[in-house]
N, C-alpha and C positions, 0 to 999 in steps of 0.2 A: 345421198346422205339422209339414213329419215331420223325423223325425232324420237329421242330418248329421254326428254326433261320435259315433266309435267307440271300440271297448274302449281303447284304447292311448291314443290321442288323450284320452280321457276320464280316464287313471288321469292322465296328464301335468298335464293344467289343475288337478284336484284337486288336486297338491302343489305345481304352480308357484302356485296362490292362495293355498292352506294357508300356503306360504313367503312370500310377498311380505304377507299379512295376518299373521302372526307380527312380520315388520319393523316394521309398522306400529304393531301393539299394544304391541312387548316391547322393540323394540329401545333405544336409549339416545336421546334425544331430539337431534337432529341439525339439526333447518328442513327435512331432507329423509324424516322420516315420511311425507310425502302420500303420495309414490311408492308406499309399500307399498296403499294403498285399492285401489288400479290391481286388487289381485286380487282385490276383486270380480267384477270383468267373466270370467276365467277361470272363477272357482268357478262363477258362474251357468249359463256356458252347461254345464258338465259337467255338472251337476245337471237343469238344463232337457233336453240333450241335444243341443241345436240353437244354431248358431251363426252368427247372423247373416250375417257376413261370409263366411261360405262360400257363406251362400246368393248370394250379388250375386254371387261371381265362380262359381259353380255348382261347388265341390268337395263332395264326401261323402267320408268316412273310415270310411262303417260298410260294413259287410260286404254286397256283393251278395245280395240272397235269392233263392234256384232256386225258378221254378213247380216 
């Protein structure tokens, strides 16, 4: 499995999951808590590095490496 999420790409999903799992935990109870769980799926792949769905449609976000 190699990496397909780069620096920038990477700091983003961290806060968009950070944020949307705050909603979930903190916010004021609505029926529509679920929504925030959703940033699981962000936080993971920034952490893991690699993100599925880039891979099916063949994007990479990390930085070319020079032989």
């Amino acid at each position: 499995m190699s990496r397909n999420v780069g620096g920038i790409d990477r700091v983003l999903r961290i806060v968009i999951g950070l944020a949307l799992l705050w909603y979930a935990l903190l916010a004021p109870a609505t029926g529509y808590n679920w929504i925030g769980w959703i940033g699981v799926v962000p936080l993971l792949t920034a952490l893991i590095g690699n993100c599925p769905l880039y891979s099916i449609i063949g994007v990479s976000t990390c930085p070319v490496k020079k032989a």
